[in-house]
N, C-alpha and C positions, 0 to 999 in steps of 0.2 A: 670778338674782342671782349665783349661782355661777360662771357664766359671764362674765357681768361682771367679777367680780372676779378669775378667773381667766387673762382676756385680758394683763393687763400683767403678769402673772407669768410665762404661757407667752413672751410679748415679751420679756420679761428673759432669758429662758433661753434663747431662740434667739442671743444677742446672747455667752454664754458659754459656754462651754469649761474643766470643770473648775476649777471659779470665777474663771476669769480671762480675759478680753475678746477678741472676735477679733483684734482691732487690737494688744491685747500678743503674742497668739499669730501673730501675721503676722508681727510682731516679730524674737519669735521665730525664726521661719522663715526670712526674711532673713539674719540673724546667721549663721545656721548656716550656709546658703548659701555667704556671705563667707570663715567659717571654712573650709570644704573645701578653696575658691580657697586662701586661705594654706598650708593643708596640705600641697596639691600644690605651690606652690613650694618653700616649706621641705623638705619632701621633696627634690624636684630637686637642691635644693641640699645637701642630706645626700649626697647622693649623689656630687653632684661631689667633697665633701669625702673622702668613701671611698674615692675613684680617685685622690686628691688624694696618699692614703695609700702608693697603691700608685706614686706616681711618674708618673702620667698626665701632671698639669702643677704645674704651681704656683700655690697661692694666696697667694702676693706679690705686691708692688707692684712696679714697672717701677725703684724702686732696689732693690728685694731684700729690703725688708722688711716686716714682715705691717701688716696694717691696726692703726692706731694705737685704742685703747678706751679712751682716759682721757676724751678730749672728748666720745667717744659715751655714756658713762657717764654723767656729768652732764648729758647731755643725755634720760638716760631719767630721772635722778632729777625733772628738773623735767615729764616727763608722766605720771612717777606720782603727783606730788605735784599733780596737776589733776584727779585722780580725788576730792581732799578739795574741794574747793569744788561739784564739779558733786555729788559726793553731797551738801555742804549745800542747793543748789537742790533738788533734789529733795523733801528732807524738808522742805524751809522749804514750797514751795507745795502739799504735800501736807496740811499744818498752816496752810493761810492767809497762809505768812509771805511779803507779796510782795518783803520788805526782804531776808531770807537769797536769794530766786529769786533778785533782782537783781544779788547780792552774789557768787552763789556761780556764776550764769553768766558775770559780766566778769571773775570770776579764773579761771575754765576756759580760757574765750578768748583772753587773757592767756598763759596758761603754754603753754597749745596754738601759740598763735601765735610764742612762744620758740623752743618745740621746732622748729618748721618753719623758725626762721632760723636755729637750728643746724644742721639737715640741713643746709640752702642753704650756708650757710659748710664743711661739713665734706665738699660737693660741688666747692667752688669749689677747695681746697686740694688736692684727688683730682684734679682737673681739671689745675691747674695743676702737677702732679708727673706728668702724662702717663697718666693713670690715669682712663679711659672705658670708656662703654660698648662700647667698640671695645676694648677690651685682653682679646684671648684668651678664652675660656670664663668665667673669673674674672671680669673685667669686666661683662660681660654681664649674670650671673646674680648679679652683688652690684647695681647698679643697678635690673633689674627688680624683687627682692624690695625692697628697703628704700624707690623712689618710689613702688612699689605700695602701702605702708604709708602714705606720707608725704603720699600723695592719699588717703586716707581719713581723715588728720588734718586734712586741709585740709579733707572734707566734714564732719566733724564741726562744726569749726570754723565756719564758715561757717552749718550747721544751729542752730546753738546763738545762732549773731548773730541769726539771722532769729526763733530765742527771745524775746530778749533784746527784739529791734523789738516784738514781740507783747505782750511784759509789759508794755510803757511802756504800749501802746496798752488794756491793762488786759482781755487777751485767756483770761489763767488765772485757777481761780478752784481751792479745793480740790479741790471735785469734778470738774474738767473740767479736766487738764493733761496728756496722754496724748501731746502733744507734747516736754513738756516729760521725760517718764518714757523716751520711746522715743528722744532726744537723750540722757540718762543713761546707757540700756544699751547701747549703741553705742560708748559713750565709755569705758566700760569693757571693753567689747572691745578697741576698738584699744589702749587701756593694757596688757592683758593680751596680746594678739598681740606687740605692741613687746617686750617680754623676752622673749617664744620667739625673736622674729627676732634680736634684741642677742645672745642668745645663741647661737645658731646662726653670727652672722653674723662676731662680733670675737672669742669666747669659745674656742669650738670649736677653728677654725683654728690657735691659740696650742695649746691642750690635745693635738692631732692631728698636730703638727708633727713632723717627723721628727728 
């Protein structure tokens, strides 16, 4: 009888990790992953900025002046302000609520999908002022970090539709949304990466300048 009863307990326990699911701790794992990739570019890019100091080249623009952070500002307020709706999804179908899931995934997707037509716009403008990823060291390495970011809003975004397809289809339930929790954390990663990069990227250069 013991045994019995003891079979779906040991199966429970195989299944966690410090009471919390392999599938979160894979999670987990991944994220950090991502983080190190950012690390080392933002790094990189420290770095440039330090040689930048000593007169190596310049981080200006091809007319002479630094990158412009009034538009990229507002453009992180509205993906920080997407980290409020995806956390009400979360808590909504954590609690049954499949009205807040619904709710709180098409305003993430929404403000997600802003922020990447502001990049787009704030590329097209860089673009058109002669300013590539062909412009000098500078160029180069402002393009790789920020569409490296700006492709991982896009997966986000994207992860969170195919959400969002699954709720209609009546696919989360409270106990079974690990989809939708691992689309959360992710989403506050790249929130939270976005200000290291914002600030490294438009903040710094201004602060460093000679």
């Amino acid at each position: 009888m013991s045994t019995a009863h003891g079979e779906p307990i040991a199966a429970a326990a195989e299944h966690q990790i410090v009471g919390r699911s392999l599938n979160w701790w894979g999670m987990i794992f991944f994220i950090t992953t991502e983080a190190l990739i950012f690390a080392n570019l933002i790094a990189a890019y420290l770095y440039l900025e330090i040689r930048n100091m000593n007169g190596h080249f310049s981080f200006k623009l091809p007319s002479g002046d630094y990158l412009d952070f009034i538009f990229p500002l507002f453009n992180t307020f509205i993906l920080l302000a997407s980290s409020i709706p995806v956390r009400i999804a979360g808590a909504g179908i954590a609690r049954g609520n499949r009205r807040n899931l619904v709710l709180g995934l098409i305003g993430t997707i929404v403000l997600g999908s802003i922020f990447l037509g502001g990049q787009a716009y704030e590329y097209t403008n860089l673009i058109a002022a002669n300013f590539t990823v062909h412009y000098q060291v500078f160029g180069s390495a402002f393009f790789t970090l920020t569409s490296f970011h700006g492709l991982h809003v896009s997966v986000g975004v994207l992860f969170l539709l195919i959400c969002l397809i699954r709720t209609l289809r009546g696919d989360f339930t409270a106990k079974n949304h690990f989809a939708v929790q691992a689309g959360e954390m992710y989403w506050h990663f790249v929130d939270l990466v976005w200000v290291v990069v914002f600030s490294t990227v438009y903040l710094l250069p201004l602060l460093l300048r000679p």
